[in-house]
PAKOLPA-74098 format. One record per residue (C-alpha): residue number from 1; residue in one letter; y, x, z. Coordinates in Angstrom, 3 decimals, decimal comma. Each point is the difference from the previous one (the first is absolute). Layout:
N
    n  res         v         u         w
  NUM    A         Y         X         Z
...
//
This chain:
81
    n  res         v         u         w
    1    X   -50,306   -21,887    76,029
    2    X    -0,068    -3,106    -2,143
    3    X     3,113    -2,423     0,076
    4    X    -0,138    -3,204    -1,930
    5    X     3,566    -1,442    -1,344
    6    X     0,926    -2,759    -2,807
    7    X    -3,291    -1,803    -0,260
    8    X    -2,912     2,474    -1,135
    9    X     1,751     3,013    -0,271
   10    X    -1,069     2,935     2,411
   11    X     1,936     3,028     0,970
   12    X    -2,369     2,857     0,280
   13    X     0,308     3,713     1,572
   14    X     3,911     0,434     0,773
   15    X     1,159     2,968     0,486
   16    X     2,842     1,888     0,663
   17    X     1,048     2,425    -2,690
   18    X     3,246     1,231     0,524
   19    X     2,354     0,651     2,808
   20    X    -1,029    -0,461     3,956
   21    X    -3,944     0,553     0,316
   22    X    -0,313     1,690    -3,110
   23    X     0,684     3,733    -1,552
   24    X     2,414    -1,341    -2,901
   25    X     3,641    -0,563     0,860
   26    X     1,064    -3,539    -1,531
   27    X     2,534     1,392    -2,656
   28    X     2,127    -2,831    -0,255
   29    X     0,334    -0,294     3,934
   30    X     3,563     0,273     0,285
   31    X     1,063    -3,038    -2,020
   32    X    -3,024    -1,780     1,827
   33    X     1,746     0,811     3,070
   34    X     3,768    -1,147    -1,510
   35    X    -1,815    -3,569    -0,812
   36    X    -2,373    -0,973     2,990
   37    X     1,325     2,354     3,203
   38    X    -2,146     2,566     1,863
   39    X     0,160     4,019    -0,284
   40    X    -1,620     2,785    -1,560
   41    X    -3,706    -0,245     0,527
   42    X    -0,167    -3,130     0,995
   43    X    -1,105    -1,919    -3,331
   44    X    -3,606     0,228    -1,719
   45    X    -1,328    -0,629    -3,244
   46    X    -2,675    -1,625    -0,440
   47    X    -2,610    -1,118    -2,118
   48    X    -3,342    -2,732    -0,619
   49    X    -1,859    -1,502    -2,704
   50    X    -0,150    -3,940    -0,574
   51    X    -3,021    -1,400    -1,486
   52    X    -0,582    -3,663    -1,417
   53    X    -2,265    -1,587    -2,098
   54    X     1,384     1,396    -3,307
   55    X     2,118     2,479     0,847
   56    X     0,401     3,825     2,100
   57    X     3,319     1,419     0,881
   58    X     1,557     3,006     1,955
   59    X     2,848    -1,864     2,579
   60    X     2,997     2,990     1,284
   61    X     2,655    -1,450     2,674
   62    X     2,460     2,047     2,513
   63    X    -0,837    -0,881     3,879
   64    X     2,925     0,549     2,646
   65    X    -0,959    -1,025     3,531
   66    X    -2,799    -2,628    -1,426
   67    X     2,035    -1,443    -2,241
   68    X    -0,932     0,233    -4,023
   69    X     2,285     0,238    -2,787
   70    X     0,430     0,761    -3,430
   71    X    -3,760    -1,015    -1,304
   72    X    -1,123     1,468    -2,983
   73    X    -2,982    -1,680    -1,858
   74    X    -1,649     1,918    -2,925
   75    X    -3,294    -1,246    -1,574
   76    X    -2,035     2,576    -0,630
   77    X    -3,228    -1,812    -1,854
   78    X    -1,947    -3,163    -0,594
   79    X    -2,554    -0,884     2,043
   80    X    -3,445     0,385    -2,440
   81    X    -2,317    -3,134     0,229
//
């Protein structure tokens, strides 16, 4: 699944990483719970790579009930031309 946001950049291949849907608890789930609401095994994280013209980087957000918070953006390398 490709998703296109802020002009030409394209979120590729989320997935969920942690938490609901996956094998990993989400370690920091309680205080994600305090903040945003929900209960134990409710939140996921998850995680996609964004691709532009120059650039490649791993994106990692929190999802509670469809909602995404907490983004994450780490570039991981250049794109080679």
């Amino acid at each position: 699944m490709k998703r296109i946001f802020f002009g030409n950049l394209i979120l590729e291949a989320s997935k969920t990483i942690e938490g609901l849907g996956a094998d990993k608890a989400i370690r920091v789930e309680p205080s994600l719970i305090e903040r945003y609401g929900g209960t134990a095994g409710q939140c996921k994280k998850r995680a996609g790579k964004i691709q532009s013209d120059k650039y490649i980087s791993d994106v990692y957000w929190y999802e509670l009930d469809g909602k995404q918070y907490e983004m994450k953006l780490k570039t991981r390398k250049g794109v080679q031309e």
